[in-house]
N, C-alpha and C positions, 0 to 999 in steps of 0.2 A: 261445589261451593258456588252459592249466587252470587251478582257483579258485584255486590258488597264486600262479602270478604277476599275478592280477590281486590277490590280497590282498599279495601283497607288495607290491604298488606301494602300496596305500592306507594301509599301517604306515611305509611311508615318508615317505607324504603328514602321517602324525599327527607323525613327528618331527620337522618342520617346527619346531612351536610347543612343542619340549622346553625347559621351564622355564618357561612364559606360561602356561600355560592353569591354574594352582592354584589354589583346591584341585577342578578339572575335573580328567579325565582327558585325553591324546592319542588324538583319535579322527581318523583320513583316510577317505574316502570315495571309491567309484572306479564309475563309471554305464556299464556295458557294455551295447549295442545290436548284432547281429549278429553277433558277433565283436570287432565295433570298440568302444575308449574315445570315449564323448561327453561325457564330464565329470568332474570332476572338485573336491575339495574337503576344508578341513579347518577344524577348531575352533581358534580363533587364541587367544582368550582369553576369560577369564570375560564373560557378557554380550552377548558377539557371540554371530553364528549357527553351531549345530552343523555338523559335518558336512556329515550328508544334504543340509539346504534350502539351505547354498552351492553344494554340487555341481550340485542340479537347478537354483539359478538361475544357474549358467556354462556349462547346457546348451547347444548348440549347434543343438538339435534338440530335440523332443517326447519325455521319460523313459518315456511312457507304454510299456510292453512289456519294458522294460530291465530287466537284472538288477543289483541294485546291491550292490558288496559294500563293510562296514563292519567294520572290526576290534572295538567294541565297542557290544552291541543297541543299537537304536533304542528313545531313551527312548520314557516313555507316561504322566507324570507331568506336573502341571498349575504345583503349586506350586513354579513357578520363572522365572526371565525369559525368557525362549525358549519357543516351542510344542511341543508333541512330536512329534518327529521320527519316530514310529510312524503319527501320524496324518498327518502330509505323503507318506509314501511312499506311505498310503492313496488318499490323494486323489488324488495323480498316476498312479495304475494303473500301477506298476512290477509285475513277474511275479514276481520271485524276488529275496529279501536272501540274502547270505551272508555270514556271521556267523565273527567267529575267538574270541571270548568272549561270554556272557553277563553281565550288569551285577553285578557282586560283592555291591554295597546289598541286604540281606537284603529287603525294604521294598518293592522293584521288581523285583529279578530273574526274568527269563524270562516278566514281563508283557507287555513289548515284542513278544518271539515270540511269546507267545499273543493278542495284538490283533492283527497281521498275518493268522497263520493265519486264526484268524475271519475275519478279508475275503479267505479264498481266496487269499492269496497263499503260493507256498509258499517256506519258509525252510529254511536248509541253517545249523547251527553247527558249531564245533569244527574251522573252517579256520585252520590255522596257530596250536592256541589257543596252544601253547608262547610262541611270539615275543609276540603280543599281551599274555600276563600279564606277560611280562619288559618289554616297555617301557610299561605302566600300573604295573610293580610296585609303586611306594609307593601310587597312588590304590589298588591292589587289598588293600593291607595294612590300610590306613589303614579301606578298610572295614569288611572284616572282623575288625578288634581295636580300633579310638578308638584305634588310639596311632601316635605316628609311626613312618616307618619308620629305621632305624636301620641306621646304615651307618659300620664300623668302618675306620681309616686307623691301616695299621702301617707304618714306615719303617726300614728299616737295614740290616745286612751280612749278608751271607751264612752267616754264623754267629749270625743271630739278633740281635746286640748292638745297640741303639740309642743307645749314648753310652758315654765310658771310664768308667773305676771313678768319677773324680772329678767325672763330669755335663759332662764335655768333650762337646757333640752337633754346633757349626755350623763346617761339614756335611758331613755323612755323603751324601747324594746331593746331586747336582749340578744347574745352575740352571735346565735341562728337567724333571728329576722334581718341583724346587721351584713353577716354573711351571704344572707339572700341577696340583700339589696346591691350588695357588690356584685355576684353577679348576674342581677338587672343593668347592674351599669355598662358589665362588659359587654351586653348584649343589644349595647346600642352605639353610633356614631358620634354621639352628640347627646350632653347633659348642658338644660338650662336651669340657670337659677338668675332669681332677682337680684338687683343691686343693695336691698335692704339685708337680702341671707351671708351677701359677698363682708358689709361692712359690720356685724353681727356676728358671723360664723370662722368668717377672715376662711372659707375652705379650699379644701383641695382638687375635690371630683376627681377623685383618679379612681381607679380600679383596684383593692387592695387586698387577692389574695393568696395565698400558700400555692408558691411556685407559675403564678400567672404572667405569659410574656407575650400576651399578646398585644394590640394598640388600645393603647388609652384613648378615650373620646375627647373628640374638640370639645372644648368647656365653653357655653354661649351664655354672656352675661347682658340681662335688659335691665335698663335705667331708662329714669325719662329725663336726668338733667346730666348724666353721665359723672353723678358725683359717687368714685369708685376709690378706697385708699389706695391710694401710689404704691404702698410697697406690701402689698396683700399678696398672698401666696400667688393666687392666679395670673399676676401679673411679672411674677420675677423666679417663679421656680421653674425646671427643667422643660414644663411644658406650655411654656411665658407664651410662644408661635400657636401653641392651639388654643390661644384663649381670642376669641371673640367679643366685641361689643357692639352692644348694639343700644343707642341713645335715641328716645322718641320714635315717631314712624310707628308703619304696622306691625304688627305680630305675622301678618301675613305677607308682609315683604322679606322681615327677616327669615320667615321658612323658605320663603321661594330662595332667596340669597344663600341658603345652606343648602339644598336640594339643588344650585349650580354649581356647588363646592363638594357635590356627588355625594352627600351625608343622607342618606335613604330614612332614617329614622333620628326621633330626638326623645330625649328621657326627662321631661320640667320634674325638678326635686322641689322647688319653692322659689322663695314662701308663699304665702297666703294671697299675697297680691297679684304675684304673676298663675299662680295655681288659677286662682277666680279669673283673672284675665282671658285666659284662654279657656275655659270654660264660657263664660260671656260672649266670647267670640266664635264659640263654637267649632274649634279647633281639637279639641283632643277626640282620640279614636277608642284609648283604653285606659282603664285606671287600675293600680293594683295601690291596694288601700293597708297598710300592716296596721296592726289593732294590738296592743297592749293590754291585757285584762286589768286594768285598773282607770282609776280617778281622780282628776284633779280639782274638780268642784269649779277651777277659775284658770287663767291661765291665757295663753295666747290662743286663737283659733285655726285647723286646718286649714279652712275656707275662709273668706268675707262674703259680703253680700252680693248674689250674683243675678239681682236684681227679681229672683223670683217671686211672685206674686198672686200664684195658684197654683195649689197640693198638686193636682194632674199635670201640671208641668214639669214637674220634679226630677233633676239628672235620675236615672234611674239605668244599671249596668246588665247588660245581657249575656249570656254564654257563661254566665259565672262561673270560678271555679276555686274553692277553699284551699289551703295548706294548712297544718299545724307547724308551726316553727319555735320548738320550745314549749314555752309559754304563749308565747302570741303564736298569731294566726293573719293570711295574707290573703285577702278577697281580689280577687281582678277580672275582669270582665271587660267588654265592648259596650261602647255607647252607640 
């Protein structure tokens, strides 16, 4: 098998622990000896053991000679609960790492390979780095800028409309694209919405489904004059303490200010105003877009005007990837 499909298997192994390991990255690990896998291993969560030293202690046999491949370097860093995983590989005389990123953290990166090389081992990167940044994408965000990664939810017709002229919206998709979007929710720390969806919609942002106990996300409400009704759910139901406001100021202060409140990622559900806002400001990293196969002719819009003014400039989504949900269907991709 060439270094592909043994990296593939190990990016598989990280998504195991997709939504455990914050604010870690998913890291799987995969211990090839002649040809053959002798082990294997992932990072489950904060405090438990990386990678690497799971994989070498489910070995089945002696790592010594093995090439071991890891979708992201082996740390080399002290100050943290865990050994580094540069100096175990060390020590177990593994032959060759093969690497699909390097560690994003300005602070450490490419220490990892350079402790290795030094003890003669030789190392290979940039195997599959594509797939590895996309499924690290917010830890790799989160490094390189303090602020969380932000991830835009747009819903409606096929014409764009998300609700009639009169805020007529529930619902526009059906109760699989609804089900999705729960859990999108759970799968973030933090759901914003504007102050116009708060006094409109009066909602909830919790997570709502069949036997879920996990933690609900802090609910992040922007206003520019902080006119929010007083007795609106968000402000007086069981999760009254996770509700956030945030009045005037940047969009980029309020992410830094959640991102020191350890919130890795944020979910903008709307509306239209704060959606185009950070679009404008150029803040959002992904969109997943639900589509309704129908029409409203008129109606309210997704978006507003986010001041574009030439086709080739046009938000435009990469890595795309479709779902059917029912009847709708959910686009999402990286900007």
């Amino acid at each position: 098998m060439p270094h592909a499909g043994f990296m593939t298997r190990a990016l598989a192994l990280a998504r195991q622990a997709e939504g455990r390991t914050w604010p870690n990255p998913m890291v799987g690990c995969v211990i090839v000896k002649d040809g053959r896998i002798i082990a294997e291993g992932f990072h489950r969560q904060p405090g438990q053991a990386h990678a690497e030293p799971e994989a070498i202690e489910n070995a089945a046999e002696p790592v010594r000679g093995s090439t071991v491949y890891v979708n992201l370097e082996p740390c080399c860093h002290t100050h943290k609960r865990t050994p580094p995983c540069a100096q175990r590989l060390i020590a177990e005389g593994v032959k060759r790492v093969v690497i699909a990123n390097e560690d994003p953290n300005p602070s450490v990166s490419g220490r990892g390979v350079a402790m290795l090389r030094e003890a003669g081992i030789e190392v290979i990167t940039g195997v599959m780095a594509d797939d590895g940044e996309l499924l690290n994408e917010v830890f790799f965000h989160n490094q390189r800028t303090g602020l969380p990664f932000v991830h835009l939810k747009l819903a409606g017709t096929l014409d764009g409309r998300i609700a009639m002229p009169d805020g007529q919206s529930q619902w526009i998709t059906g109760p699989e694209a609804r089900e999705h979007a729960h859990r999108l929710r759970a799968s973030h720390m933090a759901i914003a919405v504007g102050a116009g969806t708060v006094r409109a919609d009066n909602p909830a942002l919790t997570v709502r489904l069949p036997g879920y106990q996990g933690p609900q996300p802090v609910r992040a409400v922007f206003s520019r004059t902080g006119d929010i009704p007083p007795d609106c759910r968000l402000l007086n139901d069981a999760d009254a303490s996770r509700t956030k406001l945030f009045v005037g100021g940047s969009l980029d202060g309020a992410l830094a200010a959640l991102y020191q409140e350890g919130l890795c990622n944020l979910l903008v559900e709307g509306g239209a105003g704060l959606a185009t806002a950070f679009l404008q400001a150029g803040l959002v990293q992904r969109i997943s877009h639900y589509l309704n196969p129908s029409y409203l002719g008129t109606g309210l819009a997704a978006l507003g005007d986010y001041g574009l003014r030439d086709l080739h400039r046009r938000i435009t989504l990469n890595h795309v990837k479709c779902t059917l949900l029912g009847d709708d269907i959910v686009l999402t991709g990286r900007l």
